[in-house]
C-alpha positions as CSV (number, residue, x, y, z in Angstrom):
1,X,-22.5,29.1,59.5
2,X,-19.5,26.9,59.9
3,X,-20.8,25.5,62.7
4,X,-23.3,23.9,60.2
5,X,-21.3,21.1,59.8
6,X,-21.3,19.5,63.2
7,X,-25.5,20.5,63.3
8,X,-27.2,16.9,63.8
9,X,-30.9,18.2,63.0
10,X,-31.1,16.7,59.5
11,X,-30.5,13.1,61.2
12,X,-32.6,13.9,64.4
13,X,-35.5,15.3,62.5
14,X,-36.3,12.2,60.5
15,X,-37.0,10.8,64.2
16,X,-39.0,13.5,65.2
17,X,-42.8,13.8,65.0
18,X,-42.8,17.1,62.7
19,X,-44.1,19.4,65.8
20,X,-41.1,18.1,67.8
21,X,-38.6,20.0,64.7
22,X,-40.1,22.8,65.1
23,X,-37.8,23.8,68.0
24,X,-34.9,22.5,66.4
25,X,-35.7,24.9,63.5
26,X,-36.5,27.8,65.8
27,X,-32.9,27.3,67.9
28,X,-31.1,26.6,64.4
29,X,-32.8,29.7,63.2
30,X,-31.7,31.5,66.5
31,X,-28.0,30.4,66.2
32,X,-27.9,31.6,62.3
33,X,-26.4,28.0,61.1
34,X,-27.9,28.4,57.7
35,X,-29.7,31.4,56.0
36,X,-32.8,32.6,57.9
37,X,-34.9,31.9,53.8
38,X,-33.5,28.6,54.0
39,X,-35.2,28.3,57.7
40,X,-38.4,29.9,56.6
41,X,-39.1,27.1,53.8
42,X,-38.2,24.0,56.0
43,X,-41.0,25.6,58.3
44,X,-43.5,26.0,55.7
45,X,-42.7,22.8,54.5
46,X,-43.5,20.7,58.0
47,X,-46.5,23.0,58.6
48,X,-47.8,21.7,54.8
49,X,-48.9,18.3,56.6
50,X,-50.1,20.2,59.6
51,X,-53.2,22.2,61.0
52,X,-51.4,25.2,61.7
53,X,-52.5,26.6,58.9
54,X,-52.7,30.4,60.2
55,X,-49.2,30.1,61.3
56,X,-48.5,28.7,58.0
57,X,-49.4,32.1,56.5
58,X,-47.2,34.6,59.1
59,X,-44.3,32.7,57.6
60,X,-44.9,32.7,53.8
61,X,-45.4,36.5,54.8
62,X,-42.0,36.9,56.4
63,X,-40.3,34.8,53.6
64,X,-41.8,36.7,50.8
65,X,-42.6,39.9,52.4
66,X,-45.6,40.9,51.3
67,X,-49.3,40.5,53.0
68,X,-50.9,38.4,50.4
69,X,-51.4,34.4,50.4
70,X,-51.5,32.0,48.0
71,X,-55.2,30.7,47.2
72,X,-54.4,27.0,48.2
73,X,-53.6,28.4,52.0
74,X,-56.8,30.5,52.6
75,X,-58.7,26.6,51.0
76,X,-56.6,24.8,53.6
77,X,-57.9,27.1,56.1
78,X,-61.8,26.7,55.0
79,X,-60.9,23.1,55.3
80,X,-59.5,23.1,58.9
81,X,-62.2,24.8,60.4
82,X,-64.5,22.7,59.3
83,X,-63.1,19.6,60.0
84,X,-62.6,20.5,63.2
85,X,-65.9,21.4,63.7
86,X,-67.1,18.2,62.3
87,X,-64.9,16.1,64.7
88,X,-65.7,18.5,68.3
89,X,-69.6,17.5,67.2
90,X,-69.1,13.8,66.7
91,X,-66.8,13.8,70.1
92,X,-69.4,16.1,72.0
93,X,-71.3,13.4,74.0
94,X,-68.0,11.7,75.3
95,X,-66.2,14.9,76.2
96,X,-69.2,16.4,77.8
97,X,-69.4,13.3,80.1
98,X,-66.0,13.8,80.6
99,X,-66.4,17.0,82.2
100,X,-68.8,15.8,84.6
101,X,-66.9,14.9,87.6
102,X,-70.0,13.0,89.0
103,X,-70.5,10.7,85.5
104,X,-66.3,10.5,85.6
105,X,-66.8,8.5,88.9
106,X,-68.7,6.1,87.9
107,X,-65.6,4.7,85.5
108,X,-63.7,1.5,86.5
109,X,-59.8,0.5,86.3
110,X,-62.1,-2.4,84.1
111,X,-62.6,-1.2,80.6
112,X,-64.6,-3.3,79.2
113,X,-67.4,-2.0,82.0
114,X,-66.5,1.8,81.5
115,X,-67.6,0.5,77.5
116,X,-70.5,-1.2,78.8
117,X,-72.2,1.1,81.0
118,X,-71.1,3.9,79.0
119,X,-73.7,2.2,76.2
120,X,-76.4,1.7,78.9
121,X,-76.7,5.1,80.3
122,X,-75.1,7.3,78.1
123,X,-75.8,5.7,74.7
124,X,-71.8,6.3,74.3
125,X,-70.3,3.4,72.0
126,X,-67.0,3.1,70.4
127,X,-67.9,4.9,67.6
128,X,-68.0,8.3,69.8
129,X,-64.8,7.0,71.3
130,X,-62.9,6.3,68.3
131,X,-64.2,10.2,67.4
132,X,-62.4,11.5,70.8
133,X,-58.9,10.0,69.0
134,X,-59.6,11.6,66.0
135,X,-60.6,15.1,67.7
136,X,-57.4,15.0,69.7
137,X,-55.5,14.2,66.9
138,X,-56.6,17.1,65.2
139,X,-56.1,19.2,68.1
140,X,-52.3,18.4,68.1
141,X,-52.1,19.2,64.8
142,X,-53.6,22.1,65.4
143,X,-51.0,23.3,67.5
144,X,-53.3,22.7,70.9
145,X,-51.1,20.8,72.5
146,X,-53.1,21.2,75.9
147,X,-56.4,20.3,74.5
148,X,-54.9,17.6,72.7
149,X,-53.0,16.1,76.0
150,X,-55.9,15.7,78.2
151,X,-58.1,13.9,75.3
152,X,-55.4,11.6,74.9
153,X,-55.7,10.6,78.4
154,X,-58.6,10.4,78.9
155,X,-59.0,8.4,75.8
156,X,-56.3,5.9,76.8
157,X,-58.3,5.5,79.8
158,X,-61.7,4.0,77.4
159,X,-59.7,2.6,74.5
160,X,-58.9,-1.5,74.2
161,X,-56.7,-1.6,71.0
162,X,-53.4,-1.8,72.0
163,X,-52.0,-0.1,69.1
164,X,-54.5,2.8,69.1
165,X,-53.4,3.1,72.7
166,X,-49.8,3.0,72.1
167,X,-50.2,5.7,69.5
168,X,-52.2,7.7,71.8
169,X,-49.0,8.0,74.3
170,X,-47.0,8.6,71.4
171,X,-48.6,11.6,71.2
172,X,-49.6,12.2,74.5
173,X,-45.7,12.2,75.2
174,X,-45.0,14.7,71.9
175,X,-47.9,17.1,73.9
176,X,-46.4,17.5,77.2
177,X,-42.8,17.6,75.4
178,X,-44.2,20.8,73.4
179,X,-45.5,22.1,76.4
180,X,-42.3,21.6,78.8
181,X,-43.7,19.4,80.9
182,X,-41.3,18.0,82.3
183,X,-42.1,15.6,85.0
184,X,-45.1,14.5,83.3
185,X,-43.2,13.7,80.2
186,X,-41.0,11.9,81.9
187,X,-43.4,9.6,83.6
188,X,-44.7,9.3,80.3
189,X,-41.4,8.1,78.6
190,X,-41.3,5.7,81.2
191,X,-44.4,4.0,80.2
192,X,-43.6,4.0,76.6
193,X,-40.3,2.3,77.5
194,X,-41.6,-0.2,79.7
195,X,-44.7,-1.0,76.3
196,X,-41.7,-1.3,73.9
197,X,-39.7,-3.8,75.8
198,X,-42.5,-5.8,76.7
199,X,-44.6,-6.0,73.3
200,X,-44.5,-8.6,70.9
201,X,-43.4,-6.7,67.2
202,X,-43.8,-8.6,64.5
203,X,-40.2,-8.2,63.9
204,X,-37.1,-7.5,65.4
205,X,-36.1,-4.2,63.1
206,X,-39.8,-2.8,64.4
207,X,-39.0,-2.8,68.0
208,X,-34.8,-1.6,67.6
209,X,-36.8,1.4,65.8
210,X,-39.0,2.2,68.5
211,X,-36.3,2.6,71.0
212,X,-34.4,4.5,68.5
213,X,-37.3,6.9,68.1
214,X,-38.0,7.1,71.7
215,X,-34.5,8.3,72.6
216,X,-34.8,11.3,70.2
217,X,-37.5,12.2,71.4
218,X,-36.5,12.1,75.3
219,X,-33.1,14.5,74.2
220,X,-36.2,17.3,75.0
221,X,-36.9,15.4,78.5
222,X,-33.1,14.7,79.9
223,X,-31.1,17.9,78.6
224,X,-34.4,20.1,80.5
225,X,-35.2,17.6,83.7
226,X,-33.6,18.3,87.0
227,X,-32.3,14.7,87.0
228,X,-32.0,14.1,83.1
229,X,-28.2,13.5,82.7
230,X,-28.4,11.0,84.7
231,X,-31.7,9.1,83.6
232,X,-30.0,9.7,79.7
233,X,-26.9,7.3,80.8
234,X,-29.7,5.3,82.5
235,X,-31.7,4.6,79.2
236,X,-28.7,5.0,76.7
237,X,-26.4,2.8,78.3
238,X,-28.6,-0.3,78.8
239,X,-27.4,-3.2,75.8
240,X,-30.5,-3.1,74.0
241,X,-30.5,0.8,73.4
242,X,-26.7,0.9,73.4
243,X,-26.8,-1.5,70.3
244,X,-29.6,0.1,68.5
245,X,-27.7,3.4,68.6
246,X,-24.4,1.8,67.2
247,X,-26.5,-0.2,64.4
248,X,-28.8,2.9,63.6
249,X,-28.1,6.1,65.2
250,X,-24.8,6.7,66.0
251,X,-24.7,10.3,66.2
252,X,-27.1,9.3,69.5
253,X,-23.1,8.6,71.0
254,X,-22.7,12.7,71.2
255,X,-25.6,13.1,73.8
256,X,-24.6,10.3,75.5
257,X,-20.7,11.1,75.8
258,X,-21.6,14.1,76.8
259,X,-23.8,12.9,79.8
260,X,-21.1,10.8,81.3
261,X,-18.9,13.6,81.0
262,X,-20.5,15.7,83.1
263,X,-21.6,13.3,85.6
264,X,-19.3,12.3,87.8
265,X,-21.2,9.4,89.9
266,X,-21.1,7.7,86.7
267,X,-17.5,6.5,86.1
268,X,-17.7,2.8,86.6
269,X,-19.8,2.7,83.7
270,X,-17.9,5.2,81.6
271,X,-14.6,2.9,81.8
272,X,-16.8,0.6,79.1
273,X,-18.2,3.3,77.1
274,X,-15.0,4.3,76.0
275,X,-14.5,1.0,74.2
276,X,-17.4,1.8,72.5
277,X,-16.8,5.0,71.1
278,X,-13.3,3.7,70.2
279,X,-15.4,0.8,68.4
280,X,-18.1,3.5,66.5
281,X,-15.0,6.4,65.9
282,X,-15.6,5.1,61.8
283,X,-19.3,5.0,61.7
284,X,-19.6,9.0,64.0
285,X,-17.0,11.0,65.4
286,X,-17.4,14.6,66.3
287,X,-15.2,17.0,68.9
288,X,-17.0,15.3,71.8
289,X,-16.1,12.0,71.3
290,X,-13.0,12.6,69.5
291,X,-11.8,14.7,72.9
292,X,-12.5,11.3,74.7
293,X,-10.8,9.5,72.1
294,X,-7.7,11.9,72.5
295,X,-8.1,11.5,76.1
296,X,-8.4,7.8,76.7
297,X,-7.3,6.1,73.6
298,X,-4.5,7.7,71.9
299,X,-3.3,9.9,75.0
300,X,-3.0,12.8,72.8
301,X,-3.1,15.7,75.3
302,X,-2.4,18.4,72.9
303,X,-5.2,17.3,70.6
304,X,-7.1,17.3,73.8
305,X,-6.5,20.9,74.6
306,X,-7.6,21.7,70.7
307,X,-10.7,20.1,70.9
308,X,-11.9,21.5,73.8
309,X,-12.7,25.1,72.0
310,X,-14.3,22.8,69.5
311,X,-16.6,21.2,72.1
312,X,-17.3,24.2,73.1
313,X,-18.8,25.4,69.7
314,X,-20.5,22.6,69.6
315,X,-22.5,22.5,72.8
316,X,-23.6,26.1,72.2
317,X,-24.8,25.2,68.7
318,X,-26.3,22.0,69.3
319,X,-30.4,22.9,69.9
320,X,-30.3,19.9,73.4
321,X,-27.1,21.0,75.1
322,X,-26.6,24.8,74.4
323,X,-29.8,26.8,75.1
324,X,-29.6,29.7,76.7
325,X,-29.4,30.1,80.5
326,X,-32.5,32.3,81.8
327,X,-31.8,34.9,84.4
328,X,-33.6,34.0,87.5
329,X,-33.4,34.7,91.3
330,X,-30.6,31.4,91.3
331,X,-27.8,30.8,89.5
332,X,-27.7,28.3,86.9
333,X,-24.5,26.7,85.7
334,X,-24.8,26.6,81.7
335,X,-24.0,22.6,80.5
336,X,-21.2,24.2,78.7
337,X,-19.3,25.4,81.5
338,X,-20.0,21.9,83.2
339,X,-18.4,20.2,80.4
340,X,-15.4,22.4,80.2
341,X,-14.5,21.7,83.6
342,X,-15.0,18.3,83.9
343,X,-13.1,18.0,80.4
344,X,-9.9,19.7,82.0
345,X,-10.6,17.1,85.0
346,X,-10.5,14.4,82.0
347,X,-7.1,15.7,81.2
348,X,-5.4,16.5,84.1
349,X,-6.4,13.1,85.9
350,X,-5.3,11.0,82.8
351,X,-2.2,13.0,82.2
352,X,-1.0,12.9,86.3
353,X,-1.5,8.7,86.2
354,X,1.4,8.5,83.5
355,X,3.3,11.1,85.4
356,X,4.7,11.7,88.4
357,X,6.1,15.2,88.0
358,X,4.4,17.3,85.9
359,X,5.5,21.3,84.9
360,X,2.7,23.9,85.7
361,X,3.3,25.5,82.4
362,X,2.8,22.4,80.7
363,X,0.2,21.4,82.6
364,X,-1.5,25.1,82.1
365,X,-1.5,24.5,78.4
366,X,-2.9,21.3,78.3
367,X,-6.0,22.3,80.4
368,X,-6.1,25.3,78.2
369,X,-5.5,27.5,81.0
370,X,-3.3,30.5,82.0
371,X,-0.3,29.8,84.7
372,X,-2.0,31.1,87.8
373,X,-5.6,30.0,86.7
374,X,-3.9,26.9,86.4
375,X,-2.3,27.0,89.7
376,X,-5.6,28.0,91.8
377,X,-7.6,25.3,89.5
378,X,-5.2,22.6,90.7
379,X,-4.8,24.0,94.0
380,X,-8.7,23.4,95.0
381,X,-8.5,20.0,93.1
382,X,-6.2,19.1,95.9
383,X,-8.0,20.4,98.6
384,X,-11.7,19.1,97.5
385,X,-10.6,15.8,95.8
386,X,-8.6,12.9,97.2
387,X,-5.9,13.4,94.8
388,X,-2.7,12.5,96.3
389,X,-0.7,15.7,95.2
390,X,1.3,18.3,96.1
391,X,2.3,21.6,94.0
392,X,6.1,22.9,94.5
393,X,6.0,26.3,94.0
394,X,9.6,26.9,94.0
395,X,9.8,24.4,91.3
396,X,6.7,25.2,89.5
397,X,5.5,21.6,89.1
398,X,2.7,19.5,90.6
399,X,4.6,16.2,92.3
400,X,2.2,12.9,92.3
401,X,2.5,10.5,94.9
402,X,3.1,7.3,93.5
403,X,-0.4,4.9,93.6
404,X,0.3,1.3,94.9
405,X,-3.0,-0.3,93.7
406,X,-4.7,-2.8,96.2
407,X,-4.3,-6.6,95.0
408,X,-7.6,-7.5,96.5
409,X,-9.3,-4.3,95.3
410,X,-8.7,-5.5,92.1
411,X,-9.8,-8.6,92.2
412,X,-13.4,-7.7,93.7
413,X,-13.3,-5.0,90.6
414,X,-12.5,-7.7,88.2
415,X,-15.0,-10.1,89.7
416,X,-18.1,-7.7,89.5
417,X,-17.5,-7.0,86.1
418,X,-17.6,-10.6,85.4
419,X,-20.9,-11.4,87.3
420,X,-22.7,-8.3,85.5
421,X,-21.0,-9.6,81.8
422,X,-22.8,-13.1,82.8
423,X,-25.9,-12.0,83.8
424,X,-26.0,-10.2,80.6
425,X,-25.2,-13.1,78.6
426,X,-27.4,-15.1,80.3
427,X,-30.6,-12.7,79.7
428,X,-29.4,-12.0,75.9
429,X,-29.7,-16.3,75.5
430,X,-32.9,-16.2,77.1
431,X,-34.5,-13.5,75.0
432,X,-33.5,-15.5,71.9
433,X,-34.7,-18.4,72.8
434,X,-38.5,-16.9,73.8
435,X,-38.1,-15.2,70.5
436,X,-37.6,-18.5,68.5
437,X,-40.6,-19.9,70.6
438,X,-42.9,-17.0,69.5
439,X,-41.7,-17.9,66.0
């Protein structure tokens, strides 16, 4: 349970729709980071303010050990079913037009004559549309995450309140989370993105929390999609996300450090996001970003080496980055052994810039390595990388050639990163002043 201390589910969770903690609680639970009672109560706890009533009960079982309820439960229960009931009759006419591909064909991309002719030959109004919300509301927290997906849909597809709609995808996006659907959840994170950054909040603070609840909730989407460490740096990295995480959710940086570490098409970008966890190290630090910290700010190698195991630990008790690999008919490389070698990459590249000759054992040491694991790692670096190196075996050092960097290289460098600093300046002025406008 020492591990305990670097767990991040009691900030995440407050960010969570309560079904999306249930995971966490399940991998916590898993991993044994606090006692399994301890566990058992946070669940029964979230499931109070749920539907999931009957699952509610299997757990006050296991707690307590014993086959009986308490009375308030089995009312709940009484209470569930026939809500639900009430709410599947008042929905009925939409969702069985709904399952009538013919009647589904006659809907337009234009709304307001779906509503229309909807009224005219169905005698469907917004009352029975409003009730397909509410049914599919109460199917998610039910635990129907299915059902509850496709009335959402379909729903957003009738609905013209844009806030109704906007919590529709909300949960739409929790339903095909719960369900690991990737791809779709993805596209559906997309969409919420793109509604956030173009609506008009009534203030400032309401919009810097939206995008600070809809990066917790994509964590599920980018640590499980094919192309998620890449689309996290993507969405993370962009100024307005990147300042809500270091005003409100710092802890956001381990995720994000961790992305850019293992992704190696990303290091242009990753030269400024160390200036950032050098700027945030007083407001979140954990072995992640302190290793980068060793690595690129202090040049402390040793503490490097150290917090490497400690990365390590981390990543395998963190409920995003260390779930377990499934056996399949391909291999899968666990995101832990990703990071560890791209860590001792970290390392060795920084430490060979401020030295030209460098002794294996030393070098073995730092990258946390025996002498001839050492050896055949750097050996294939050579061969696969453009290093300019050479390893003297009689000597037992690696020898750097010396790297004369290109005047006009440099320049160009310097020059893009002015352009892109302007152009963000630029769009940061004009935002403010439409802002003051709308005000």
């Amino acid at each position: 349970m020492a591990m305990s201390k670097y767990d991040l589910t009691p900030r995440i969770a407050p960010n969570l729709d309560r079904h999306l903690v249930f995971p966490l609680l399940e991998f916590t639970q898993e991993r044994q980071l606090y006692p399994n009672d301890q566990i058992l109560k946070a669940k029964i706890e979230l499931l109070n303010n749920t539907n999931m009533v009957d699952y509610a009960m299997d757990i006050h079982k296991s707690l307590y050990h014993t086959e009986d309820v308490p009375q308030d439960m089995v009312d709940r229960r009484v209470e569930v079913v026939a809500r639900l009931k009430s709410l599947e009759e008042a929905a009925a006419p939409l969702v069985t037009f709904l399952q009538n591909p013919n009647a589904v064909q006659e809907l337009r991309a234009d709304k307001q004559y779906n509503l229309q002719m909807l009224n005219e030959r169905y005698q469907i109004g917004t009352e029975q549309i409003e009730a397909l919300y509410q049914y599919a509301k109460f199917q998610f927290e039910c635990g129907n995450y299915s059902g509850a997906a496709d009335y959402l849909y379909q729903y957003r597809a009738l609905c013209t309140n844009a806030e109704r709609s906007l919590s529709a995808l909300w949960g739409k996006l929790a339903a095909e989370i719960l369900m690991q659907n990737w791809d779709i959840a993805l596209d559906e994170l997309s969409r919420l993105k793109e509604i956030i950054d173009s609506k008009n909040f009534a203030s400032s603070l309401n919009q810097v929390q939206s995008r600070i609840w809809l990066m917790h909730w994509s964590l599920f989407i980018f640590f499980n999609h094919d192309n998620g460490r890449t689309q996290i740096i993507d969405l993370f990295n962009q100024d307005k996300y990147l300042n809500a995480i270091q005003t409100n959710a710092p802890h956001l940086l381990r995720y994000l450090a961790t992305a850019f570490i293992v992704n190696k098409k990303r290091r242009p970008q990753f030269k400024e996001f160390i200036k950032v966890i050098q700027q945030e190290q007083h407001s979140f630090s954990d072995p992640i970003t302190e290793f980068l910290a060793c690595v690129y700010v202090n040049f402390d190698f040793d503490g490097a080496q150290k917090k490497m195991k400690e990365c390590e630990d981390v990543i395998m008790n963190d409920p995003f980055l260390g779930k377990r690999v499934e056996e399949s008919n391909y291999t899968v490389v666990p995101l832990k052994d990703e990071f560890l070698e791209n860590a001792r990459l970290f390392i060795f590249e920084t430490y060979c810039r401020i030295h030209e000759r460098i002794d294996m054992g030393v070098l073995a040491e730092k990258l946390n390595l025996n002498y001839e694991d050492a050896e055949r790692w750097i050996l294939n670096l050579i061969r696969t990388s453009k290093l300019d190196a050479k390893i003297n075996t009689q000597t037992g050092t690696v020898v750097m050639e010396p790297i004369h960097p290109n005047v006009y290289e440099q320049l160009i460098d310097h020059t893009k990163g002015l352009s892109g600093r302007t152009y963000k300046l630029v769009s940061q002025l004009m935002e403010h002043g439409q802002a003051q406008a709308a005000r």
